[in-house]
Each structure stands twice: as C-alpha cells, then as structure tokens.
MARVEX-221944 format. One record per residue (C-alpha): y, z, x; residue number from 1; residue in one letter. Coordinates in steps of 0.5 Angstrom, whole numbers. Each point is the difference from the previous one (the first is absolute). Example, Ala and Ser with C-alpha at 12.3 -4.5 7.8 and 13.67 -1.06 7.14 Angstrom:
rec north = -9	up = 16	east = 25	lose = 1	baro = A
rec north = 7	up = -2	east = 2	lose = 2	baro = S
This chain:
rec north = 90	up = -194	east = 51	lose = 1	baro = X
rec north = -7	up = 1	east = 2	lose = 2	baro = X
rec north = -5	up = -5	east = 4	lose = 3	baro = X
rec north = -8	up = 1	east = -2	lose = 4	baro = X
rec north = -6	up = -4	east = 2	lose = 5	baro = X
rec north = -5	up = -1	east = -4	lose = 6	baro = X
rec north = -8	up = 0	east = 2	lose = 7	baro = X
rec north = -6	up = 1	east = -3	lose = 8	baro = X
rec north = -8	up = -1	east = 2	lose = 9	baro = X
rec north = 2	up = 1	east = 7	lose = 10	baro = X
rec north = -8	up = 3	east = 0	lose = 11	baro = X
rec north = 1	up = 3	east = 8	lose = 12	baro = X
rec north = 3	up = -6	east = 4	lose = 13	baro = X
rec north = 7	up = 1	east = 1	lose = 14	baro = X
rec north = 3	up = -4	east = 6	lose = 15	baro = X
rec north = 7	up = 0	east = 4	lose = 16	baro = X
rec north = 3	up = -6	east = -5	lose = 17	baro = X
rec north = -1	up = 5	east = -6	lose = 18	baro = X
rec north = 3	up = 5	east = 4	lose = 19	baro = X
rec north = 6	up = -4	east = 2	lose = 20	baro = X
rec north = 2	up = -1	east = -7	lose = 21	baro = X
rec north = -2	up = 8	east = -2	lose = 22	baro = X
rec north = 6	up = 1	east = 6	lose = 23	baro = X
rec north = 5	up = -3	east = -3	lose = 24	baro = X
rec north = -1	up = 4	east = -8	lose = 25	baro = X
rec north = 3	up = 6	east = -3	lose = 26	baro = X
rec north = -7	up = 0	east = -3	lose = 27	baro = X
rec north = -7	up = -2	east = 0	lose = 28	baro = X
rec north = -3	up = -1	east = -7	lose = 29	baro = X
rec north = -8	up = -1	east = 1	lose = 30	baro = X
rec north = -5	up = -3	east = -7	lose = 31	baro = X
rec north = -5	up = 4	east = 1	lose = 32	baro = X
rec north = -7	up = -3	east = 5	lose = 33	baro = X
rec north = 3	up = 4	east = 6	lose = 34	baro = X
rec north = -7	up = 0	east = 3	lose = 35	baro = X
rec north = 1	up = 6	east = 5	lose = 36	baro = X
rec north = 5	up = 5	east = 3	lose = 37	baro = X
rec north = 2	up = -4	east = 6	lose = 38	baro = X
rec north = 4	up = -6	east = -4	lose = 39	baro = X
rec north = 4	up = 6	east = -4	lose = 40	baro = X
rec north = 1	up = 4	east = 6	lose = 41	baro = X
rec north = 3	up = -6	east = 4	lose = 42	baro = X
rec north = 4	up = -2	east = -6	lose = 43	baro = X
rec north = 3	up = 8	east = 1	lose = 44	baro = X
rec north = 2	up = -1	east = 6	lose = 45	baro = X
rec north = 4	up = -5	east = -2	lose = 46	baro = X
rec north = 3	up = 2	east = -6	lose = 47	baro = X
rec north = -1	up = 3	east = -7	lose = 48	baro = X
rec north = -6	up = -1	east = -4	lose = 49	baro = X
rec north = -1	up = 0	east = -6	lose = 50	baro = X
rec north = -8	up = -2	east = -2	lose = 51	baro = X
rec north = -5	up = 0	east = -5	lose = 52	baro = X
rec north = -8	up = -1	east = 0	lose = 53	baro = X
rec north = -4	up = -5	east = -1	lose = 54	baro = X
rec north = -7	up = -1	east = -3	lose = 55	baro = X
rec north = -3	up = -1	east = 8	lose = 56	baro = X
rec north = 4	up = 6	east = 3	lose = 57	baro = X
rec north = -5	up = 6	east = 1	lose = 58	baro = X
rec north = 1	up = 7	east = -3	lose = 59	baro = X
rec north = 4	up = 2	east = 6	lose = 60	baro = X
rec north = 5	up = -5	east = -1	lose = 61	baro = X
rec north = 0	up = 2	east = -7	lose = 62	baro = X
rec north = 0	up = 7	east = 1	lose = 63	baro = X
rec north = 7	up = -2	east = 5	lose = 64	baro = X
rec north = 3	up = -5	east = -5	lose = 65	baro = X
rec north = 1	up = 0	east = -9	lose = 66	baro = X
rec north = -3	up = -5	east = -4	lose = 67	baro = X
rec north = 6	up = -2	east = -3	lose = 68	baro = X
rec north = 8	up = 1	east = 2	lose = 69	baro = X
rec north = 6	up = 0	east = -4	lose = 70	baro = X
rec north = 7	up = 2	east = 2	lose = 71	baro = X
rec north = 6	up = -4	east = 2	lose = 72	baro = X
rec north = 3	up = -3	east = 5	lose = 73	baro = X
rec north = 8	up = -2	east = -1	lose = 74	baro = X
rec north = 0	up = 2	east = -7	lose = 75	baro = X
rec north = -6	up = -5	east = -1	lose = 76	baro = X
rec north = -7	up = 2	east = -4	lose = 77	baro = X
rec north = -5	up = -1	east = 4	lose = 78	baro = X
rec north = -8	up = 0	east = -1	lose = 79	baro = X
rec north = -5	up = -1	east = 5	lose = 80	baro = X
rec north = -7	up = -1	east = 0	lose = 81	baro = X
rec north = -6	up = -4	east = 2	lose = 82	baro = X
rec north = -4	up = -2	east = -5	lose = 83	baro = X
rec north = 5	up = -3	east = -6	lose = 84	baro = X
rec north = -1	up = -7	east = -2	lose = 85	baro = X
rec north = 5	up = -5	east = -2	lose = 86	baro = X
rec north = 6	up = 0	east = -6	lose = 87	baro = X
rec north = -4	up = -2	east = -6	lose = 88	baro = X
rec north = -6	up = 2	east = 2	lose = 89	baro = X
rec north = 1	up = 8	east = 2	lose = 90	baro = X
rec north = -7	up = 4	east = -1	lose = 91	baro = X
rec north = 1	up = 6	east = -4	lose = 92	baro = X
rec north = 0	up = 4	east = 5	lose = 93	baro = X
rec north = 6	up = -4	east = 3	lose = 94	baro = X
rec north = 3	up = 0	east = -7	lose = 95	baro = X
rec north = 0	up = 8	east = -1	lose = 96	baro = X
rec north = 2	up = 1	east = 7	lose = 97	baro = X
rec north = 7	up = -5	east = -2	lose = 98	baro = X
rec north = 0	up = 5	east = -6	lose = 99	baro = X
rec north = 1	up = 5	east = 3	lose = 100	baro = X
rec north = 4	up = -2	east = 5	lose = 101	baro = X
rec north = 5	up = -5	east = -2	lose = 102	baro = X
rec north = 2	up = -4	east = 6	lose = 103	baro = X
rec north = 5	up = -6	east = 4	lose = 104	baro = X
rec north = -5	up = -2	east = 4	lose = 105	baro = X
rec north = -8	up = 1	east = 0	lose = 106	baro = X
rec north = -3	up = -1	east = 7	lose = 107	baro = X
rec north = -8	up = -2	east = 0	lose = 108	baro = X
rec north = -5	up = -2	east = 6	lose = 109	baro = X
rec north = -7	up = -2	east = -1	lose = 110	baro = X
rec north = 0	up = -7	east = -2	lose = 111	baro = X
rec north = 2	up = -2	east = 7	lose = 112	baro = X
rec north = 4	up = -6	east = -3	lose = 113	baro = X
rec north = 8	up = 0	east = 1	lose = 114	baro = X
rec north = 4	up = 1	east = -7	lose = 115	baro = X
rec north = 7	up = 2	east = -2	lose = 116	baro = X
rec north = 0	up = -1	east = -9	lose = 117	baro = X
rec north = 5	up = 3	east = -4	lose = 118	baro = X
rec north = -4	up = 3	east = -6	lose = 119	baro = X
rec north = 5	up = -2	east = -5	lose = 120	baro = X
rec north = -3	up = 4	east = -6	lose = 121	baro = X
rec north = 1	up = 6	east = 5	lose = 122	baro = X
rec north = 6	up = -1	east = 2	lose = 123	baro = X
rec north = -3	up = 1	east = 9	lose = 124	baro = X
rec north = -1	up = -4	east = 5	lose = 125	baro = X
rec north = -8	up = 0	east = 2	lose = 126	baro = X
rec north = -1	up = -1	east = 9	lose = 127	baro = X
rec north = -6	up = 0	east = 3	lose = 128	baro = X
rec north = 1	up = -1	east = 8	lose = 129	baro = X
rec north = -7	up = -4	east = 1	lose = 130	baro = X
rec north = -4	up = 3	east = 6	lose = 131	baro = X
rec north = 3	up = 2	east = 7	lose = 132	baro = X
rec north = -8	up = 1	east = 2	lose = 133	baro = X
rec north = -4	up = -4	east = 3	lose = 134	baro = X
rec north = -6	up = 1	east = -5	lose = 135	baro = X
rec north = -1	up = -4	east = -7	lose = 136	baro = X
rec north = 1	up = -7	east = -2	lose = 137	baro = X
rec north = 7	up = -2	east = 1	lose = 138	baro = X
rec north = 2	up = -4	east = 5	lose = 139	baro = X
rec north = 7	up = 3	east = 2	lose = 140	baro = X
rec north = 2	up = 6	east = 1	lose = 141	baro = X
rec north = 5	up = 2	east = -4	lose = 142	baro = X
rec north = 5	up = 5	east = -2	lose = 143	baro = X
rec north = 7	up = 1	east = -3	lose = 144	baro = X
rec north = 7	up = 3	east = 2	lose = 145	baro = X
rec north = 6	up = 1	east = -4	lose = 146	baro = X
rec north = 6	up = 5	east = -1	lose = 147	baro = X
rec north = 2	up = 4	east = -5	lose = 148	baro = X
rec north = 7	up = 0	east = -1	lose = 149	baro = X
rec north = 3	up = 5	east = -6	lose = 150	baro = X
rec north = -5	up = -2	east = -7	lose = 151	baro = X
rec north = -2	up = -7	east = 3	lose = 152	baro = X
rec north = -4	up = -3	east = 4	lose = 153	baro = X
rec north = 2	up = -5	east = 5	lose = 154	baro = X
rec north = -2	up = -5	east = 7	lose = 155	baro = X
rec north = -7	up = -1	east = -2	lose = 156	baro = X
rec north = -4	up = -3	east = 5	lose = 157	baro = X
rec north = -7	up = -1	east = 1	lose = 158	baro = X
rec north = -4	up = 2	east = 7	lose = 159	baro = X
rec north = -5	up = -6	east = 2	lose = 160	baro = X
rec north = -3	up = 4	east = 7	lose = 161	baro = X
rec north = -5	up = -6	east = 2	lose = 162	baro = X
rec north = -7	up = -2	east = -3	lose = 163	baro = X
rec north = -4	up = 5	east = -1	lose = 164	baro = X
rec north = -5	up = -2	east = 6	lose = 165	baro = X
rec north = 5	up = 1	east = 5	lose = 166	baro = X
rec north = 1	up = 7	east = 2	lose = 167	baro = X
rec north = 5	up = -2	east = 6	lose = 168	baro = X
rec north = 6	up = 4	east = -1	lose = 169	baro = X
C-alpha cells in the first residue's frame, strides 16, 4: 500500500499545513505549476516527489521536471500532466498522449477546479487536485490524497487547506 498526495498549481507558495499532509505520504505526486525550487525542495525533504511542469514554470523548473510522467505505482498505470482537460473534452494532444500510454489513471492541474470523473469510454479515472497555491480564482486551496493498494485505488479524500486569502498556516 502506498499512501500519495496530490497537488498541483502550487505556483511558488508552500506552507506547513502542505507539508504536515506530504510528511505523512509515501509519495508527493505534483500537476504541474510548481512555480519555484523551494515548493519541490521542501517537498524533497519530506518525501518522494514526483512532478511534472506547468505552463507557468520557467525554463529552470522545466529543465528540472518532464513535461509528462508514465509510470506505476502498485501495478497502477498512471499518467501525469498538466494541461489536460476533461473526459469527453481531451485536446488532440491529450488524446495522443492516452494513445501512447494507456493508463488507470490520468492526473492534470491547470484548471484549478477539483474533479475526480471516471472516463467510462477510456476506462480511467480523471483527477485534478485543484490548487494548493495561493494564486488563481479559486477560492479554497485544495488537494487530494489517496492510496494505492495492489491495481486499485482506494481512501480518497479531498484536502481544503483554507481560503485562498488566508495564508495562516
């Protein structure tokens, strides 16, 4: 069994509540929009990391990070990106990126909207975490944790870390 946490759109701000929830991961799975080296150093510190970048992250960040990530946890297909829309409504990109690497479940960021959807004519399950940052629209910083156990996943939660105004830890 493997515990993982899911962010994404963390856009440089990390905090001790993000922390406290990484601390007690096997894994850190992040979507994308890291934003700078000291939100995925801290996470380093704490514990594995798996990232990809975002469409704000700079050349360094991407230079540190893929685009994309496919590989597998448990024996679950997993595919990370950042941009990626939703079941029904994959850009081309997307759709050949699923081609090429069929998969259990597909992780995306961007949207900073929280949304687990099965794909029922892919057969996997969609996540996006929302945002733990504090930059964007939303309105609660958000992210997801799970576990991993065998083919399947299971114990899913959602993460509110507080408004997206209230930067108190």
């Amino acid at each position: 069994m493997t515990r993982i946490l899911l962010l994404s759109d963390t856009h440089s701000y990390i905090d001790e509540r993000i922390l406290s929830y990484a601390q007690a991961a096997d894994e850190i799975w992040h979507a994308g929009d890291i934003g700078s080296f000291e939100v995925t150093d801290a996470l380093e510190k704490v514990g594995t990391l798996r990232a990809v970048y975002g469409n704000i992250d700079d050349h360094e960040m991407r230079s540190g990070y893929p685009e994309t990530q496919y590989f597998e946890c448990e024996k679950l297909r997993v595919l990370i990106t950042h941009i990626a829309q939703y079941p029904g409504r994959y850009s081309t990109s997307t759709k050949s990126l699923l081609q090429k690497h069929p998969c259990d479940l597909l992780i995306s960021g961007h949207s900073h909207i929280l949304k687990v959807a099965k794909d029922h004519k892919l057969g996997h399950l969609h996540m996006n975490p929302g945002a733990a940052g504090v930059y964007g629209f939303h309105q609660v910083r958000t992210a997801l944790q799970f576990t991993v156990n065998s083919n399947k996943l299971e114990h899913l939660q959602v993460i509110e870390f507080g408004q997206r105004g209230a930067l108190k830890a």
